[in-house]
N, C-alpha and C positions, 0 to 999 in steps of 0.2 A: 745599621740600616740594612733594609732588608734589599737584595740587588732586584732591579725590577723588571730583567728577563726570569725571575723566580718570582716574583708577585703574579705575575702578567700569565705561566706558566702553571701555576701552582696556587693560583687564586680560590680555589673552595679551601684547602688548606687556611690559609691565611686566613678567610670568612670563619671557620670552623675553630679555630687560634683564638682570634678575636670575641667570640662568641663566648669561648671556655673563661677568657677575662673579663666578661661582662662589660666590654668597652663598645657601649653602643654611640657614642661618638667617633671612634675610630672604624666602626663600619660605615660608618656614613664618610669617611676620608677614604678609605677602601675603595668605594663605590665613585665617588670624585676622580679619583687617583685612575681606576681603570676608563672611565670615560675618556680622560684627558690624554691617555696615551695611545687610547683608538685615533683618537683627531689629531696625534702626534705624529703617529706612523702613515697617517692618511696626508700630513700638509707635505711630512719627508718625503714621502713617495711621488706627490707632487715636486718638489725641488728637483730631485733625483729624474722626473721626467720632466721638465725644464731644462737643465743640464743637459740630458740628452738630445732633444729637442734640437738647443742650440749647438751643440755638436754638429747632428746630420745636418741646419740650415746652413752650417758654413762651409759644407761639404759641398751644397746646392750652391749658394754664392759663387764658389769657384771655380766650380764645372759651368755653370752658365758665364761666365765671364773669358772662360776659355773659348767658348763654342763662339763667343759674341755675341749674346743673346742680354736682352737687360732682366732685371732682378731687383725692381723697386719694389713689389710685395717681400718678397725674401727679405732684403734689407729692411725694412718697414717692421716686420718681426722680427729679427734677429736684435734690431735695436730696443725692442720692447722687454725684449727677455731677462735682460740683467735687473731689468729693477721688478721684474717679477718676483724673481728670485730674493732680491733682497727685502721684497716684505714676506715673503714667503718663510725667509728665511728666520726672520726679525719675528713673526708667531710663534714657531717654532721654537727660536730661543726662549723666548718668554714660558711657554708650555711648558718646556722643561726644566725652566726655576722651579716652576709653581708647583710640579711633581717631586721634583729633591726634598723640595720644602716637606711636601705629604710624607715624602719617605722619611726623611728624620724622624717624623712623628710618628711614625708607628712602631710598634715593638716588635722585638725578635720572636720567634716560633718558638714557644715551650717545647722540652723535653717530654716525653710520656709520663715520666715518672714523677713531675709535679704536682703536687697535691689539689684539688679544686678547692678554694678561700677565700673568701671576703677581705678578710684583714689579720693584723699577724697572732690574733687568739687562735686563729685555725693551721699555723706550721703546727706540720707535723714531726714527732720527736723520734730523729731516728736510733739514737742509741744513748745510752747516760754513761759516764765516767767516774768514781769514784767514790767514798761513800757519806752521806750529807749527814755530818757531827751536829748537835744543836747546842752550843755555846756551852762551858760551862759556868759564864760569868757575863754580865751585860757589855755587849762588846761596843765600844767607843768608835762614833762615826770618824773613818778616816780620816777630813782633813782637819776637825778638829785633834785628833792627835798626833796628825803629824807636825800641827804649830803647837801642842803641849811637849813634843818633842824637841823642837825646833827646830825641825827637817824641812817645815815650808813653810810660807809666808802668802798669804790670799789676800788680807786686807789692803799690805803696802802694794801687789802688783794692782790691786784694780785703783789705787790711787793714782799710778801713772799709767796704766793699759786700759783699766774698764775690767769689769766682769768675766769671768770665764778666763784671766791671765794666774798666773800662780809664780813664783818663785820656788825652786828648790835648793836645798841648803845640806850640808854637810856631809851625812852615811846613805841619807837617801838619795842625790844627785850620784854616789857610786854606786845604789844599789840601781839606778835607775840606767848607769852606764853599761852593768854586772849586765842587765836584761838584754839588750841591746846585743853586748858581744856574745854572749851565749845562744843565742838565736842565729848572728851572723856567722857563732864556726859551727851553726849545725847545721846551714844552705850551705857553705863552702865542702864540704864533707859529702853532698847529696851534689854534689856537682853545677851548682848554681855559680851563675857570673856574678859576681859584687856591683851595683852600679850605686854612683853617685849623681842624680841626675837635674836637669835644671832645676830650678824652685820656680821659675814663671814661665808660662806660656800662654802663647800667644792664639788667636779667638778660631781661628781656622783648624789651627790642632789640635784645642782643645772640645770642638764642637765632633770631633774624631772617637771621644770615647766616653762623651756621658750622655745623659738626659738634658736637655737643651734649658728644661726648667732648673736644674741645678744651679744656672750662671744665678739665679737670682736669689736661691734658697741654701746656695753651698759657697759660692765662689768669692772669695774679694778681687776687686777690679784694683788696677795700677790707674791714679788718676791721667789721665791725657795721652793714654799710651793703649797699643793694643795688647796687653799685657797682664796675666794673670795670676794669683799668685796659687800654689797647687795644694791642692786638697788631700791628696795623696801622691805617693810614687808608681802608682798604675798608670797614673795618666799619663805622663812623660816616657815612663817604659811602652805605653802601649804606641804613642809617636811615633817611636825612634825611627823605624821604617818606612814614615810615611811616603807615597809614590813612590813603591821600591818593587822589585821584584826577589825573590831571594831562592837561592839555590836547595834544591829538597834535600840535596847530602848532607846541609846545614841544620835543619831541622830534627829534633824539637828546638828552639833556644829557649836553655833559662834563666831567667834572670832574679836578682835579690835587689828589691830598691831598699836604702837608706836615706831616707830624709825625714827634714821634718814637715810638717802638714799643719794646713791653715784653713778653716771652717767659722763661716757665718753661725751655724746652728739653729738656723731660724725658725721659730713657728712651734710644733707641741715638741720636738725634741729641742726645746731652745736652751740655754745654762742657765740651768734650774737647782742647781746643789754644788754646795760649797765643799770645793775640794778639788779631785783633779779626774772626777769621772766622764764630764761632758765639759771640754771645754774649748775655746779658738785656737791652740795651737800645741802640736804633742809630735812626737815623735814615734817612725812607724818601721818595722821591717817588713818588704812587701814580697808574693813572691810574683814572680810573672810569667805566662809559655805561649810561645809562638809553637802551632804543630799543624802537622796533616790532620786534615776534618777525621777520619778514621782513627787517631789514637788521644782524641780530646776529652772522650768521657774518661779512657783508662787515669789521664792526668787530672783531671778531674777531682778521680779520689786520692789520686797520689799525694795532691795539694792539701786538702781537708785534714788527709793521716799527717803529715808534716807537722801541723798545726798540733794537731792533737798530741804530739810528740812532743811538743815544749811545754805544754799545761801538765801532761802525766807525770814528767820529771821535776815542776816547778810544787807539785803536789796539790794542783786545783782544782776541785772533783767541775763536772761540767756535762753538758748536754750537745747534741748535735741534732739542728731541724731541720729537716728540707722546706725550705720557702714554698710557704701557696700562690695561690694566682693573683688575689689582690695584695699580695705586698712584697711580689716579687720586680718591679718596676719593668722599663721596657729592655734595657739593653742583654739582661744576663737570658740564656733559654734555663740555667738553674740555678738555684744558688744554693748553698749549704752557709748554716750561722753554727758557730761554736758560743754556747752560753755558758758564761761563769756562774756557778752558784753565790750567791753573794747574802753569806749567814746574817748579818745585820739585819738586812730586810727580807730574808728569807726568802727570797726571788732568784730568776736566772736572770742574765744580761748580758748582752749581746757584747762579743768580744773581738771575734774573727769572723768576716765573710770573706767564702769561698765559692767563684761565678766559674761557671762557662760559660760565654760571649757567644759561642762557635761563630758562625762568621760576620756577624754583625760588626764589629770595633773592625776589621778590615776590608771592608765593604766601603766603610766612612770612607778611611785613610786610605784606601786603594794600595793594599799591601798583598801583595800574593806571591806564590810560589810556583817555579815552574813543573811541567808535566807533560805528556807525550801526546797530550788531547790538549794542548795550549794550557794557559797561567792562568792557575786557579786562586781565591782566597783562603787564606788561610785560616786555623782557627785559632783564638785569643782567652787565655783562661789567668783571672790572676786571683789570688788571696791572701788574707792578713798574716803574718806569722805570728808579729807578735806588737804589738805599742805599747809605751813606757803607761803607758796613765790609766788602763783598766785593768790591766796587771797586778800595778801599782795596790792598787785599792782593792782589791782580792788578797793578796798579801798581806795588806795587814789587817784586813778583817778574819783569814784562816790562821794566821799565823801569831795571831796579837796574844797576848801573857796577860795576865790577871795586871800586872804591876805597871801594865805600858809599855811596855818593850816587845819589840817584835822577832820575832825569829827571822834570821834569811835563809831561805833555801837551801838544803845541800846542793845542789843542781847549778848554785850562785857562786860557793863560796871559794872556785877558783878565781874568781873574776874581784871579791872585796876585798883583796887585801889582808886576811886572814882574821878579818872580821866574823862573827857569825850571829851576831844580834845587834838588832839597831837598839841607843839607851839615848836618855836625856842625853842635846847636845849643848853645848855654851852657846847661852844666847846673846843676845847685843848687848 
């Protein structure tokens, strides 16, 4: 949320913002939004001399009362005053719903550096990684070989979950563990806190660090509770401080979420392919940094490189795009995607995002840090490192054998057990 002594302040900015997003709906909430906080600061400033008002009248009541004098007008107003106030006050309130409300809805202030787009055919590609082999044999769409393998199971989970659930079985649940820890000792190594963080939360905190339309495109609700279940480990990391102030010595923090993540998937990215590419529930290693608004771009890339550092060593050739304007959503001012190349379909695919927030996510949660000019917001940057399930299927479509057997990673083979090929496993 954008704070709105900076809208209020810095309103051509934000026009000119909006403008670059082709959100001609959002200038018309702009333009709402600053009306409403003219007539905000005009009812305040009314309250504020009421208040005073009845201050001096009761200054007057008791000097005329000294003197012996009567003071039936005085009194007469002085009793009018308080419930001036309280409608006075009572607009006021309301005023200022209705302008949060606006401000949720508007998006953060792009960076310079993002690209002008419609939609995500126009990211632009800022670097490639590796170099793109074309099969030397028809390569077998992952999930069906990983139940020719009999590493997963798709049909018996959507018999008791539904679509988009998978069971995994035997070399791949350790190859899927191998991912996992090799990821978590290379944040612990770069100096990242380990966090294990809720899996629910609740609608106040959650409305702290996404798109408000997410609750209904992203989220699962807990029935009769105010409770939700998490889509990711950014979101609870980005919580943690809510209404906090935090000490600059302290600063950057970084943190590593581990959990696992729960997604609707709704609408044209809906589970649409059998396997474990798009589905309701996978597991993620997150990264996450709280910092001073001055050192958020530097982190920024530091995040992205991280990321990139576990695909080079995993041996996944891949791309890096800077998000444009139409599919950059509201809350990040940038975001960078890491694409897997994905030889099968001959396509990239979206693997890793990497946001700056800058002060948007603490603006919500009212999370800042102190300073010598009073307590500032800080800024909020998190990204993917790594999830078991796109990985997954990148792996065994670069790494898959003519015969069905998949290679694992040297990058892995501390973590399998001194495994180094997944084979036919026993099946039921």
């Amino acid at each position: 949320m954008l704070d709105m002594k900076f809208i209020r302040e810095e309103k051509d900015l934000v026009k000119k913002d909006l403008e670059k997003r082709q959100e001609k709906d959002k200038l018309l909430l702009l333009k709402n939004l600053l009306k409403k906080d003219e007539e905000w600061r005009k009812l305040k400033k009314e309250v504020d001399e009421l208040r005073h008002r009845r201050n001096q009248i009761s200054q007057q009541i008791n000097k005329l009362k000294k003197e012996g004098k009567k003071a039936e007008k005085e009194l007469k107003e002085a009793k009018a005053i308080p419930k001036k106030i309280i409608d006075t006050e009572s607009k006021t309130d309301l005023l200022r719903k209705e302008m949060h409300d606006i401000q949720m809805r508007l998006p953060n202030i792009m960076h310079e550096s993002v690209p002008y787009g419609k939609d995500d055919t126009e990211n632009k590609v800022v670097r490639t990684w590796g170099k793109i082999k074309k099969p030397a044999f028809e390569l077998k769409p992952h999930g069906e070989l990983m139940e020719e393998l009999g590493v997963a199971e798709f049909d018996r989970a959507a018999k008791i979950s539904g679509k988009g659930f998978y069971y995994l079985l035997g070399d791949l649940v350790l190859l899927d563990q191998a991912l996992l820890q090799f990821a978590i000792s290379k944040l612990v190594k770069k100096g990242y806190t380990p966090v294990q963080p809720p899996y629910m939360m609740r609608t106040e905190a959650y409305e702290g660090v996404i798109d408000l339309a997410d609750f209904e495109t992203m989220m699962y609700k807990i029935q009769d509770q105010d409770l939700h279940l998490i889509a990711t480990s950014e979101h609870p990391m980005g919580a943690i401080f809510m209404n906090e102030v935090l000490e600059p010595k302290k600063l950057p923090i970084k943190l590593g979420g581990i959990s696992p993540c729960f997604r609707k998937e709704i609408g044209s990215h809906g589970v649409d392919e059998k396997g474990i590419f798009r589905v309701h529930q996978f597991n993620k290693i997150e990264m996450f940094i709280f910092c001073k608004p001055e050192d958020s771009w530097k982190h920024h890339e530091e995040l992205i490189a991280n990321a990139e550092e576990i695909f080079q060593e995993l041996e996944l050739p891949y791309r890096i795009v800077n998000i444009c304007t139409g599919d950059l959503g509201i809350v990040a001012a940038k975001k960078y995607d890491l694409e897997l190349w994905m030889p099968r379909e001959e396509k990239y695919k979206e693997a890793v995002s990497c946001s700056n927030c800058t002060a948007y996510q603490a603006t919500r949660l009212n999370i800042r840090y102190r300073t010598g000019e009073g307590n500032k917001f800080v800024h909020t940057l998190n990204s993917t490192l790594v999830t078991d399930t796109r990985p997954l299927r990148a792996i065994f479509e670069h790494h898959q054998n003519k015969d069905g057997s998949v290679n694992i990673p040297k990058a892995l083979h501390p973590y399998m057990y001194g495994k180094k090929k997944i084979t036919l496993q026993r099946k039921w």
